[in-house]
PDB file as gemmi writes it, atoms N, CA and C in Angstrom:
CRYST1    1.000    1.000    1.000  90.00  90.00  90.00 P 1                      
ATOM      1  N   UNK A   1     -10.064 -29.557  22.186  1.00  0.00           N  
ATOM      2  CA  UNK A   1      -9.614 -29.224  20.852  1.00  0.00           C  
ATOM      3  C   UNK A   1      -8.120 -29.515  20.772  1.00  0.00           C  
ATOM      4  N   UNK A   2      -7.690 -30.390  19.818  1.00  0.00           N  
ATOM      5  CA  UNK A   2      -6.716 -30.418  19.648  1.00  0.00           C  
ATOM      6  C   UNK A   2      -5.446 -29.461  18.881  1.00  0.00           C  
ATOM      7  N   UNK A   3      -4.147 -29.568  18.695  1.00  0.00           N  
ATOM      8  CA  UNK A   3      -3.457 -28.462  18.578  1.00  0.00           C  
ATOM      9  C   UNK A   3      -3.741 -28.167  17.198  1.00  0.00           C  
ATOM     10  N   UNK A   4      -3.719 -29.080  16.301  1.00  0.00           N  
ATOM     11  CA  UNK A   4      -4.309 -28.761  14.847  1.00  0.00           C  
ATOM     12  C   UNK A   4      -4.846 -28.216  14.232  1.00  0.00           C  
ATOM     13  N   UNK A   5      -6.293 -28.484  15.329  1.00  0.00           N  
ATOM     14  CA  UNK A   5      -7.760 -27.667  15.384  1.00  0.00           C  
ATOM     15  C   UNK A   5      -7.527 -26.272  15.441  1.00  0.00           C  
ATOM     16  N   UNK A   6      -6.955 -26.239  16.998  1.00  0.00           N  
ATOM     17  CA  UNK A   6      -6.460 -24.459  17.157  1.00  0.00           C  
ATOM     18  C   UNK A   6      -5.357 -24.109  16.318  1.00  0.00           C  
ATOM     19  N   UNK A   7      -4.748 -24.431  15.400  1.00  0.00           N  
ATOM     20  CA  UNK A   7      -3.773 -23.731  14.509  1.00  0.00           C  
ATOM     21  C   UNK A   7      -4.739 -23.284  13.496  1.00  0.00           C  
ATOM     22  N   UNK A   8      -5.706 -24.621  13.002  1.00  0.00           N  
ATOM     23  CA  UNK A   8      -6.435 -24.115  11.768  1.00  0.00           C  
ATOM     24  C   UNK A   8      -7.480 -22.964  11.890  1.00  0.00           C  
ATOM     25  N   UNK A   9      -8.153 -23.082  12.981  1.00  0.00           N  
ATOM     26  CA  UNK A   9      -9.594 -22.348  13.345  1.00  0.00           C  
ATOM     27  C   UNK A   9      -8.356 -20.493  13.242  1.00  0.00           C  
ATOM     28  N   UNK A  10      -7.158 -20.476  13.958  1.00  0.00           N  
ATOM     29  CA  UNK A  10      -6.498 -19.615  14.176  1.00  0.00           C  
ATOM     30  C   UNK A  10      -6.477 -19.210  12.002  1.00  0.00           C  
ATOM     31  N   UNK A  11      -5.654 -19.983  11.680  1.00  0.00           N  
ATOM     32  CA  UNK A  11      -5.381 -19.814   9.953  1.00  0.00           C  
ATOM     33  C   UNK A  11      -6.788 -19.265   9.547  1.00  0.00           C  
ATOM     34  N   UNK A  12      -7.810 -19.731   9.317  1.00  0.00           N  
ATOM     35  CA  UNK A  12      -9.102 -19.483   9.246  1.00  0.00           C  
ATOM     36  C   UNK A  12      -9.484 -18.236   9.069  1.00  0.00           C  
ATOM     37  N   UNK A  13      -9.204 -17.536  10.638  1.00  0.00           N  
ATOM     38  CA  UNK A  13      -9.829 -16.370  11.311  1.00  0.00           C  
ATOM     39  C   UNK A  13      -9.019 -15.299  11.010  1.00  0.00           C  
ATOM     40  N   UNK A  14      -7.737 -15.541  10.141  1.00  0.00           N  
ATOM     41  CA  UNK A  14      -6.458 -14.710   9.649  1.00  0.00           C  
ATOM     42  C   UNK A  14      -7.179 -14.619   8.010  1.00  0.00           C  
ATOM     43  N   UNK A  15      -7.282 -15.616   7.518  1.00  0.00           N  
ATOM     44  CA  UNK A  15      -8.306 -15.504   6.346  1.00  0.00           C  
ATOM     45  C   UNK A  15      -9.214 -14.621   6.077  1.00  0.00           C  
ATOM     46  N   UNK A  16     -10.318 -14.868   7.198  1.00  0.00           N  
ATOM     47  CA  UNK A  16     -11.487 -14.259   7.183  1.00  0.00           C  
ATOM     48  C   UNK A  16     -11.013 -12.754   7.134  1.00  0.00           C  
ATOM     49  N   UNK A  17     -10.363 -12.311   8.091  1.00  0.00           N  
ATOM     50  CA  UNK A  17      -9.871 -10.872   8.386  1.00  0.00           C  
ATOM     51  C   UNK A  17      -9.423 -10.132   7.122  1.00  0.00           C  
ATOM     52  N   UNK A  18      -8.330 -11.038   6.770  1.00  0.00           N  
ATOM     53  CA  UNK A  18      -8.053 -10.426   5.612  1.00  0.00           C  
ATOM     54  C   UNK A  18      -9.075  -9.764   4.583  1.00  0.00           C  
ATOM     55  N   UNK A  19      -9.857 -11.024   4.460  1.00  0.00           N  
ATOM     56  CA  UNK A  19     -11.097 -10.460   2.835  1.00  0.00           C  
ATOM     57  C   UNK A  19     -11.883  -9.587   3.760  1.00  0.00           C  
ATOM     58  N   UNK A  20     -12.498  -9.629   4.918  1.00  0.00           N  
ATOM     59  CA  UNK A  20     -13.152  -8.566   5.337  1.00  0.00           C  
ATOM     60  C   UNK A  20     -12.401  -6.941   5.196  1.00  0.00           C  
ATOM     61  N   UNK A  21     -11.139  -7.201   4.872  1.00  0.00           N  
ATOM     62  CA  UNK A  21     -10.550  -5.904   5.622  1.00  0.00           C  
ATOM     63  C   UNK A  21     -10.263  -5.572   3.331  1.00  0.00           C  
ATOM     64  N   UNK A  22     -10.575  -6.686   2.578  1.00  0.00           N  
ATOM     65  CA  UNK A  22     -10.699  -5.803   1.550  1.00  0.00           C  
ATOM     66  C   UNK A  22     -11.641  -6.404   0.601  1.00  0.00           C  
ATOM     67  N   UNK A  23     -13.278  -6.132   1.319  1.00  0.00           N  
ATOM     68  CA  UNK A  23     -14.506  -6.636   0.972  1.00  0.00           C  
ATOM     69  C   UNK A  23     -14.572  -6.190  -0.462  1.00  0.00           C  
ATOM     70  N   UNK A  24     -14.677  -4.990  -1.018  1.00  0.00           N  
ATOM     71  CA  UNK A  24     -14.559  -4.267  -2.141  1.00  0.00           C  
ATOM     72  C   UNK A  24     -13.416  -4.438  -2.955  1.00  0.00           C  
ATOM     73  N   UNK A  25     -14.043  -4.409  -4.238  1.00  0.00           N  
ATOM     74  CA  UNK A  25     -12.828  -5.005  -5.173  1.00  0.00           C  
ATOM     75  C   UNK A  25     -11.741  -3.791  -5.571  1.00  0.00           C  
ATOM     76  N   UNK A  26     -10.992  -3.920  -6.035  1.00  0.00           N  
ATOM     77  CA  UNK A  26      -9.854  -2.736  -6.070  1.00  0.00           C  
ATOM     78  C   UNK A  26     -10.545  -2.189  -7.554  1.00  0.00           C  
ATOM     79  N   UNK A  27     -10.154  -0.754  -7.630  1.00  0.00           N  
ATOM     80  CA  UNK A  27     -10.559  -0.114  -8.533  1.00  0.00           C  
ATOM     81  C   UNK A  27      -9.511   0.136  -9.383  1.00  0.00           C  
ATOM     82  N   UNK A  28      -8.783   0.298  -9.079  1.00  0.00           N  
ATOM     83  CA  UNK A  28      -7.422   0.050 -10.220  1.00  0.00           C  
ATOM     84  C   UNK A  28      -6.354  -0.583  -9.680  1.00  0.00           C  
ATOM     85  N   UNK A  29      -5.210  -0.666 -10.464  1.00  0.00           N  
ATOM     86  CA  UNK A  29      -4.356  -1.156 -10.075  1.00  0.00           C  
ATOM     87  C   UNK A  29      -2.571  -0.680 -10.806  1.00  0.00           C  
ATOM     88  N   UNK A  30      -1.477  -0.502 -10.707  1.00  0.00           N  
ATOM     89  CA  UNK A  30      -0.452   0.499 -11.575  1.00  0.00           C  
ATOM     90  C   UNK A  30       0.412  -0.014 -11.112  1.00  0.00           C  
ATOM     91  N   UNK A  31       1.455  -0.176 -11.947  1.00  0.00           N  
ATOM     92  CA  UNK A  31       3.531  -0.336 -11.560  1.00  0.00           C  
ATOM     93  C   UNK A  31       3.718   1.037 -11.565  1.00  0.00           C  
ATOM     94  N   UNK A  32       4.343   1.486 -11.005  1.00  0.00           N  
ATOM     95  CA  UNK A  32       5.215   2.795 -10.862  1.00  0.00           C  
ATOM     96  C   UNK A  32       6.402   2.259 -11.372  1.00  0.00           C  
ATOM     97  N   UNK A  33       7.408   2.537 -12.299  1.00  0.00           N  
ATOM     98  CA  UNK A  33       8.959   2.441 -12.002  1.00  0.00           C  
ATOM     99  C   UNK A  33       9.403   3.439 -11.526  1.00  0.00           C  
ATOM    100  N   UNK A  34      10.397   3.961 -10.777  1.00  0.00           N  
ATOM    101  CA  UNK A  34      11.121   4.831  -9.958  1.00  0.00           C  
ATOM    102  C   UNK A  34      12.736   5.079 -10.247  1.00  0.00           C  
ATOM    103  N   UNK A  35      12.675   6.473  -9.869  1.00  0.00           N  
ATOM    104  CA  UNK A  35      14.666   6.320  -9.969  1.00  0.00           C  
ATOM    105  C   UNK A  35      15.449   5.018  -9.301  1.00  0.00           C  
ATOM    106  N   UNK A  36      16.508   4.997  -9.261  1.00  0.00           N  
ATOM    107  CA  UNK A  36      17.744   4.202  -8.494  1.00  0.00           C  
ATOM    108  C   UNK A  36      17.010   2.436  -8.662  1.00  0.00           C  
ATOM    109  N   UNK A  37      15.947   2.431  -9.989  1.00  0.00           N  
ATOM    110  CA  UNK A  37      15.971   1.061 -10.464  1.00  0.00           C  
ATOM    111  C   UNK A  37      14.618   0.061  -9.195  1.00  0.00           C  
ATOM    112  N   UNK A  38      14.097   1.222  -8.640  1.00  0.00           N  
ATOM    113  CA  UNK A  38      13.003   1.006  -7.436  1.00  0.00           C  
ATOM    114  C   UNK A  38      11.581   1.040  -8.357  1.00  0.00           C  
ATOM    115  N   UNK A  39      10.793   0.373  -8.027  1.00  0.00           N  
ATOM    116  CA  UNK A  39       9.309   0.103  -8.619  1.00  0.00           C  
ATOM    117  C   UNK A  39       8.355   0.004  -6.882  1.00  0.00           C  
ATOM    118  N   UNK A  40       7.285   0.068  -7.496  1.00  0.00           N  
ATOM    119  CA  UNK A  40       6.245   0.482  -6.976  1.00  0.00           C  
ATOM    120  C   UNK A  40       4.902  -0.433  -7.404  1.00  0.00           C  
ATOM    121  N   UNK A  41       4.624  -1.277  -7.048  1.00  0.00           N  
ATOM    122  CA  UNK A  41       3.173  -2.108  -7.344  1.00  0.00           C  
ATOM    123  C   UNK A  41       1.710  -1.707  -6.052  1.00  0.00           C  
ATOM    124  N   UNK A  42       0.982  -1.018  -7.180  1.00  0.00           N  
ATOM    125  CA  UNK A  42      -0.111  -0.409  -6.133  1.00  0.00           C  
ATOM    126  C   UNK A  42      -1.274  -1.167  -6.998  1.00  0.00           C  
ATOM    127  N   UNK A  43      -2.091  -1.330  -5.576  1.00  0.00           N  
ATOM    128  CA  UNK A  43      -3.767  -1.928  -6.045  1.00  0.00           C  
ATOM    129  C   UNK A  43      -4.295  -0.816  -5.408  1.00  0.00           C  
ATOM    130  N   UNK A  44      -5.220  -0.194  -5.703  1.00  0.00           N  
ATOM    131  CA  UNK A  44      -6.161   0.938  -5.367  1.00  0.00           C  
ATOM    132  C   UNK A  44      -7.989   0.244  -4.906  1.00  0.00           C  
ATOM    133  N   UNK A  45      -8.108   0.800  -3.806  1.00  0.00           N  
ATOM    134  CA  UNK A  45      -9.388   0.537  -3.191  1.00  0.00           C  
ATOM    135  C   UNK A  45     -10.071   1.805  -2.908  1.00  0.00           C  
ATOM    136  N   UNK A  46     -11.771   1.573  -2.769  1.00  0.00           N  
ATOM    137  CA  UNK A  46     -12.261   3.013  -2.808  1.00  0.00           C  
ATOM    138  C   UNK A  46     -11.301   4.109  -1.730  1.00  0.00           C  
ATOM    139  N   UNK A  47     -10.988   3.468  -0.183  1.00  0.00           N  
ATOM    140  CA  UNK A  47     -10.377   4.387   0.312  1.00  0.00           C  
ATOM    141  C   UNK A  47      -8.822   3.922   1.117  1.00  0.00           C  
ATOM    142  N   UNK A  48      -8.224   3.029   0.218  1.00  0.00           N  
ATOM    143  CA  UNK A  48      -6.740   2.268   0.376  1.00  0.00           C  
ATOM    144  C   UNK A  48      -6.144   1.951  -0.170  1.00  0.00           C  
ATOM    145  N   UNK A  49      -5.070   1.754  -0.183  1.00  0.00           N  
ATOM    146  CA  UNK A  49      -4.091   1.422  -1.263  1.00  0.00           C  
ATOM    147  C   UNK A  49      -3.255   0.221  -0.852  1.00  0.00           C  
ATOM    148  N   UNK A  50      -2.582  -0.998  -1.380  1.00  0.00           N  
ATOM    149  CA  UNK A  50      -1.817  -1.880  -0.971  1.00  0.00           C  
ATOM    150  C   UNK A  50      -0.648  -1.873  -2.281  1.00  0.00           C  
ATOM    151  N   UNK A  51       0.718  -1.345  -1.054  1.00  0.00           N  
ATOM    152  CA  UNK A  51       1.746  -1.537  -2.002  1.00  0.00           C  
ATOM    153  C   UNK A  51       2.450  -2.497  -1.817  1.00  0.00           C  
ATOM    154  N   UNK A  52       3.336  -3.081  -2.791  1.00  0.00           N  
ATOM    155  CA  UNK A  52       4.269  -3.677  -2.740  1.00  0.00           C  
ATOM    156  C   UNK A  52       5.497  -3.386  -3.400  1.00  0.00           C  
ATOM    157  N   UNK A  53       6.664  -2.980  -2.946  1.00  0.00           N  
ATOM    158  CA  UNK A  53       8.057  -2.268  -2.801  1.00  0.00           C  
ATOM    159  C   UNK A  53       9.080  -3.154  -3.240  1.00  0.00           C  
ATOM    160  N   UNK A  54       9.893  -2.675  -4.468  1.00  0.00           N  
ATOM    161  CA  UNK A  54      11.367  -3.851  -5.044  1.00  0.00           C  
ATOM    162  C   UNK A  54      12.087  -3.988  -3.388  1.00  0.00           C  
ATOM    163  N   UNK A  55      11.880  -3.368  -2.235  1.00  0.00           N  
ATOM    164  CA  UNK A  55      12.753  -3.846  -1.082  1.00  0.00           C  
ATOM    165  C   UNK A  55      12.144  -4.618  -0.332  1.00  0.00           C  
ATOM    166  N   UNK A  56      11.032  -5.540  -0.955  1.00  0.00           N  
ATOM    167  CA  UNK A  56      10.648  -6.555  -0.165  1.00  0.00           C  
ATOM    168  C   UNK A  56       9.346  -6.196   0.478  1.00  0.00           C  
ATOM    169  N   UNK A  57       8.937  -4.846   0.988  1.00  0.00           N  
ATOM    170  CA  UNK A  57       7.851  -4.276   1.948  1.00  0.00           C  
ATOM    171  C   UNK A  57       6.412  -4.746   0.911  1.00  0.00           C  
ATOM    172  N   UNK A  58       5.612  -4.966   2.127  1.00  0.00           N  
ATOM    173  CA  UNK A  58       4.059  -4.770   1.411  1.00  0.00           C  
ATOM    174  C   UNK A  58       3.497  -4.447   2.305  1.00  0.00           C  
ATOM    175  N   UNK A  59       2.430  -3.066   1.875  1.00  0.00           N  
ATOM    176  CA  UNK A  59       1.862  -2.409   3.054  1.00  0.00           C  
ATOM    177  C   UNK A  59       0.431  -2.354   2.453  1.00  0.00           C  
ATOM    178  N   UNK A  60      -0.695  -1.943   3.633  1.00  0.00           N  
ATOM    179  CA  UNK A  60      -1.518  -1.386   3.216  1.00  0.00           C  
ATOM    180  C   UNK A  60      -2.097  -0.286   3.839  1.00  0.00           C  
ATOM    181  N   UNK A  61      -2.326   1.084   3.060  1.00  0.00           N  
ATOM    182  CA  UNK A  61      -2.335   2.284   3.825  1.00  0.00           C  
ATOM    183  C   UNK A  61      -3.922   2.887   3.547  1.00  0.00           C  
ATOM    184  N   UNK A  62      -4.289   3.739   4.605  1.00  0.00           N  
ATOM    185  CA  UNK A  62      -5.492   3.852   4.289  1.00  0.00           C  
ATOM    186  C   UNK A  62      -5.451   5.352   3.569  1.00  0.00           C  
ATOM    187  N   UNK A  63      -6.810   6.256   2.927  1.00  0.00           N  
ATOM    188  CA  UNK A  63      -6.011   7.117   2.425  1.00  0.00           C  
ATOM    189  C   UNK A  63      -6.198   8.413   3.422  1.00  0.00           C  
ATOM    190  N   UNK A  64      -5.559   9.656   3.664  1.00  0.00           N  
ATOM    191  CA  UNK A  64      -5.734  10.519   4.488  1.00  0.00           C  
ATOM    192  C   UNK A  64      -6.333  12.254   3.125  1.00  0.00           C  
ATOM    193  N   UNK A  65      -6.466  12.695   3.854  1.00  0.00           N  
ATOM    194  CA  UNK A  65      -6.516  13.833   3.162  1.00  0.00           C  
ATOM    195  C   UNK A  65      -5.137  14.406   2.309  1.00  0.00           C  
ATOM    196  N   UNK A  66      -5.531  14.969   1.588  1.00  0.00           N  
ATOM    197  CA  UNK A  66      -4.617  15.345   0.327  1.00  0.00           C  
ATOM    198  C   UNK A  66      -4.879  16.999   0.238  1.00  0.00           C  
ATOM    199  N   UNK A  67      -3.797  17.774   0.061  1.00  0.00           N  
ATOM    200  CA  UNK A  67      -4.024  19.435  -1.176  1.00  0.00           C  
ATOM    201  C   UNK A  67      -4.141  19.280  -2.033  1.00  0.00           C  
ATOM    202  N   UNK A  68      -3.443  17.833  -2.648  1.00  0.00           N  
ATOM    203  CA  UNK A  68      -3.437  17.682  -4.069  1.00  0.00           C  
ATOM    204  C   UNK A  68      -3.036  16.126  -4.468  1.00  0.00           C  
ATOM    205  N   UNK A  69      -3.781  15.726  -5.557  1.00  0.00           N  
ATOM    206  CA  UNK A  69      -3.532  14.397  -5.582  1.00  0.00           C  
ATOM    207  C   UNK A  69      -4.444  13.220  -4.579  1.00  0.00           C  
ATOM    208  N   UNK A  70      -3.536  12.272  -4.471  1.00  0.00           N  
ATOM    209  CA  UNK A  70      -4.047  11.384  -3.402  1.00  0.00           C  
ATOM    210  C   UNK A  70      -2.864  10.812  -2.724  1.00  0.00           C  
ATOM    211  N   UNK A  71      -3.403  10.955  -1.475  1.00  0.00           N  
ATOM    212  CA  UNK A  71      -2.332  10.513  -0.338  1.00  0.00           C  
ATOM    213  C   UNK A  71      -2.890   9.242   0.172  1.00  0.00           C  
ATOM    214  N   UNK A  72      -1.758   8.360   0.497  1.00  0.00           N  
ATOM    215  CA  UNK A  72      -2.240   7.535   2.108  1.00  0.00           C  
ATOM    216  C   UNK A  72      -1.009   7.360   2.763  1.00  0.00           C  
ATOM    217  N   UNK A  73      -1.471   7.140   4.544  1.00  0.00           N  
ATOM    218  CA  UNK A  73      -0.211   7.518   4.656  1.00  0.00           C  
ATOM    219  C   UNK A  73      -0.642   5.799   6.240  1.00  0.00           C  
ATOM    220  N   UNK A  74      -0.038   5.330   6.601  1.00  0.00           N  
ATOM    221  CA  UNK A  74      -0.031   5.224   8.203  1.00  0.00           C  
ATOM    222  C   UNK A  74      -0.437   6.275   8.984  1.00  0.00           C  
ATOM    223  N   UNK A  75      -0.480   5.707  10.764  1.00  0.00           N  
ATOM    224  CA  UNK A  75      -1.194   6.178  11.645  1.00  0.00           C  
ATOM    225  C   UNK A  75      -0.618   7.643  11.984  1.00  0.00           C  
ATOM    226  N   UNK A  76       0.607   7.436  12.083  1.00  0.00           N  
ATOM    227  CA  UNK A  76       1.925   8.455  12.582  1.00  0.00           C  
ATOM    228  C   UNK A  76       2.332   8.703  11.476  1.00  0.00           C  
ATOM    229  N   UNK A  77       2.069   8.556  10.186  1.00  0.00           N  
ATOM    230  CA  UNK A  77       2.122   9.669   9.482  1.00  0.00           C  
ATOM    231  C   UNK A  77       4.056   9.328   8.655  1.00  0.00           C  
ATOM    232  N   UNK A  78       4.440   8.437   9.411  1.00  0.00           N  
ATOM    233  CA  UNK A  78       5.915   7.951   9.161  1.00  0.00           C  
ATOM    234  C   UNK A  78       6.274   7.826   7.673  1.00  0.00           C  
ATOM    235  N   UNK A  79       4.981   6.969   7.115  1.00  0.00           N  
ATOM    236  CA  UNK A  79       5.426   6.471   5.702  1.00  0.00           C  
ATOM    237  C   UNK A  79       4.094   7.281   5.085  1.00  0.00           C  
ATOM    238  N   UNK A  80       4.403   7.985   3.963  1.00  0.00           N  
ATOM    239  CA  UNK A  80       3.551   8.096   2.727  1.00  0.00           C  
ATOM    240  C   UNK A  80       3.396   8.268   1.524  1.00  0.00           C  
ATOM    241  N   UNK A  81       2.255   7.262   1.005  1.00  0.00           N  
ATOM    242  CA  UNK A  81       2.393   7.356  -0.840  1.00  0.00           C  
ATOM    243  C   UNK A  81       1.534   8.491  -1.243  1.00  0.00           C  
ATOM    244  N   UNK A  82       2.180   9.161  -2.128  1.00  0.00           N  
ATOM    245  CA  UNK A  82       1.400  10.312  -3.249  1.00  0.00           C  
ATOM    246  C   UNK A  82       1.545   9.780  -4.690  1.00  0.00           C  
ATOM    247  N   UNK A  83       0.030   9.832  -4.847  1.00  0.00           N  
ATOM    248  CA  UNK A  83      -0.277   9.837  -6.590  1.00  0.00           C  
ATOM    249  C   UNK A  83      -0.870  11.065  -7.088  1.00  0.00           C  
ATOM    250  N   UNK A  84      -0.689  11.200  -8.435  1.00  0.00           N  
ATOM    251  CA  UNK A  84      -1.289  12.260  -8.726  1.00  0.00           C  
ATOM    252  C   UNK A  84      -0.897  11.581  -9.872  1.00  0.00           C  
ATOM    253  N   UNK A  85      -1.886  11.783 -11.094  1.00  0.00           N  
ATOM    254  CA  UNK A  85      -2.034  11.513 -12.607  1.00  0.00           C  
ATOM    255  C   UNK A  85      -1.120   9.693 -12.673  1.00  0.00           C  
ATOM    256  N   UNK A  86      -0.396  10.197 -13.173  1.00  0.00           N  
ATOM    257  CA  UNK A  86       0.445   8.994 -13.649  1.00  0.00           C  
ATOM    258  C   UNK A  86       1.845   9.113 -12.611  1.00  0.00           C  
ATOM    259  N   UNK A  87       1.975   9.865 -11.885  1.00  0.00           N  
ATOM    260  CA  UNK A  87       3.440   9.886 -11.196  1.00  0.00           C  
ATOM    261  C   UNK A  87       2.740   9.463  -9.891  1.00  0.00           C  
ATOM    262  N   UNK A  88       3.775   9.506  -8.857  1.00  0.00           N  
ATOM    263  CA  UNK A  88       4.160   8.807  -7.284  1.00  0.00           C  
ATOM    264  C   UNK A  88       5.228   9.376  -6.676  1.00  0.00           C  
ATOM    265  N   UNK A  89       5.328   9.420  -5.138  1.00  0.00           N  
ATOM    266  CA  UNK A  89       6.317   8.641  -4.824  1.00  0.00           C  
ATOM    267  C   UNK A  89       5.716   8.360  -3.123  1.00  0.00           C  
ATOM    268  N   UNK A  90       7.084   8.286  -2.539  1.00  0.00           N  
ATOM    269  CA  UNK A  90       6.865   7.510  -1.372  1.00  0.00           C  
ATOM    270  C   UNK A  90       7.531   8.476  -0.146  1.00  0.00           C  
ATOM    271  N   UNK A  91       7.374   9.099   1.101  1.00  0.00           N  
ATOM    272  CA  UNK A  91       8.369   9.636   2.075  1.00  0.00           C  
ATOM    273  C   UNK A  91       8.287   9.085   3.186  1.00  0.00           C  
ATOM    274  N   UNK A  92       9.154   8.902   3.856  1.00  0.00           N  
ATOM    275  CA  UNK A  92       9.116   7.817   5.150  1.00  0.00           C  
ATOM    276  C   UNK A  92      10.174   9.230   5.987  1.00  0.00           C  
ATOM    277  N   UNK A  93       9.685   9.189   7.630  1.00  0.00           N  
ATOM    278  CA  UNK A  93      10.138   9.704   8.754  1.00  0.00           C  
ATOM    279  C   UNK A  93       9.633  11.276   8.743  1.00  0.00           C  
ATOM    280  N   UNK A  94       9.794  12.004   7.485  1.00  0.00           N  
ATOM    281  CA  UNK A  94       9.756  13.174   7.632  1.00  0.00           C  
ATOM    282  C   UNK A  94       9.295  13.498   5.724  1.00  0.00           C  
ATOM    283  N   UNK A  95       8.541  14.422   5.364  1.00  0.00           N  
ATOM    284  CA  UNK A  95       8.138  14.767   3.956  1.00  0.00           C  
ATOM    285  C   UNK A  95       9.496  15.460   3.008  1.00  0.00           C  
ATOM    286  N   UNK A  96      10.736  14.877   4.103  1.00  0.00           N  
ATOM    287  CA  UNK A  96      11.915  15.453   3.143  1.00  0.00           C  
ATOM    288  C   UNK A  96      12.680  14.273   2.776  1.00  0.00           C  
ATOM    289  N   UNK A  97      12.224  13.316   3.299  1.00  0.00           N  
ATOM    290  CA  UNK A  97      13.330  11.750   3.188  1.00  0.00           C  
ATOM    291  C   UNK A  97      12.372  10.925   1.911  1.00  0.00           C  
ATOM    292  N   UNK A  98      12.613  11.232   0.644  1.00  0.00           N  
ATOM    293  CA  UNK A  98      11.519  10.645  -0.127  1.00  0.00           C  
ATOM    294  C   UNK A  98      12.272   9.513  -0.864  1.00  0.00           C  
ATOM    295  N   UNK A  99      11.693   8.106  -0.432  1.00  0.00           N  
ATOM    296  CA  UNK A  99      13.227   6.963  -0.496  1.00  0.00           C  
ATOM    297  C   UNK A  99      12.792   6.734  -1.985  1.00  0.00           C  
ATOM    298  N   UNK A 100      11.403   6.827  -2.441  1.00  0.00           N  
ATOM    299  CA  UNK A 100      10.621   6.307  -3.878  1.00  0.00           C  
ATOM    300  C   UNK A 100      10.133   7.531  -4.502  1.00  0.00           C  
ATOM    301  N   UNK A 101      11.205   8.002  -5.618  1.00  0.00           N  
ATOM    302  CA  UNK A 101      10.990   9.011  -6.250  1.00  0.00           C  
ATOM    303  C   UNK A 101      10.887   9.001  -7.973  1.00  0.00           C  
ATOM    304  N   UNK A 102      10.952  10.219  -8.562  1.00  0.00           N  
ATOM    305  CA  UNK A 102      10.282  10.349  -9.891  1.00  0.00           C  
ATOM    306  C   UNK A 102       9.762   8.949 -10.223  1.00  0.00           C  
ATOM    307  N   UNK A 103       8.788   8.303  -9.750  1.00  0.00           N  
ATOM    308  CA  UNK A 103       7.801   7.935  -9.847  1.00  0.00           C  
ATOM    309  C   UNK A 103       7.331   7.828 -11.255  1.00  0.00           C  
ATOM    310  N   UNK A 104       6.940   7.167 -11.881  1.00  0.00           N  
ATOM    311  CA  UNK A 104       6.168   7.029 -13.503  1.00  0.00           C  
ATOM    312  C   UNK A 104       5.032   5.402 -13.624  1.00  0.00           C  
ATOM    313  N   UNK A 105       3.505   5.656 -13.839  1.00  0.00           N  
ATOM    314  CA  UNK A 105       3.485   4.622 -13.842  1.00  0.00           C  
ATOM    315  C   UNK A 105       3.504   3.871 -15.556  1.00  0.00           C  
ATOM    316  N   UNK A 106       3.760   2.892 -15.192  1.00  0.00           N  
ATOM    317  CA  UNK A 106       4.020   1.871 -16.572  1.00  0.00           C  
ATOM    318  C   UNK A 106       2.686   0.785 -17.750  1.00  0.00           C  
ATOM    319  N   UNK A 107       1.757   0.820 -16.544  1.00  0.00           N  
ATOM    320  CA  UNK A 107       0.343   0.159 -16.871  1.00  0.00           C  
ATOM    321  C   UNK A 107      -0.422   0.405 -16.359  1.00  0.00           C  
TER     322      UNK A 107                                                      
END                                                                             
C-alpha cells in the first residue's frame, strides 16, 4: 500500500468515526449570546451536546446528570455547560470559574 492509500483509508476511518459517534440527528440547535461580547453555538443530541465557543474551542460533551436543567460536562468534570429554558452558561476547573455567563439564547 502506498503512502496515499494509507493517508486516505486513515481520512476515511476519521470520517466514518465521526458520523458514527453522531448517528442521530440533533434535536435542536441555539446561539446563546453571553456577557463580555462571548456567544455560545450549541447543537443538541438525544444525550450530547456540541459546542462551539467565540474563543475558537469546539467541543463535544456528553450529558451527565443534572438537579436542575441540563448539564454536560467532560470526563473530569473540568469543563461544563448548563442549560435550562432559554439561558446557559459554561464553568471550567472548578463550578466557581464560570468563563460563559448570563447566557441568553437568540434562536
Amino acid at each position: 500500500m502506498n503512502r496515499l492509500s494509507v493517508v486516505g483509508t486513515i481520512v476515511l476511518g476519521i470520517a466514518m468515526l465521526a458520523a458514527v459517534a453522531h448517528a442521530e440527528a440533533p434535536i435542536a440547535t441555539a446561539t446563546f449570546k453571553c456577557a463580555d461580547g462571548k456567544a455560545i453555538d450549541a447543537t443538541f443530541y438525544p444525550d450530547s451536546v456540541d459546542l462551539t465557543l467565540t474563543d475558537g474551542r469546539s467541543l463535544e460533551l456528553p450529558q451527565v446528570i443534572s438537579g436542575s436543567g441540563t448539564r454536560y460536562a467532560n470526563a473530569d468534570e473540568s469543563f461544563q455547560f448548563y442549560s435550562k429554558g432559554d439561558t446557559a452558561f459554561i464553568t471550567e476547573e472548578s463550578d466557581y470559574n464560570m468563563t460563559f455567563k448570563d447566557c441568553v439564547a437568540i434562536k
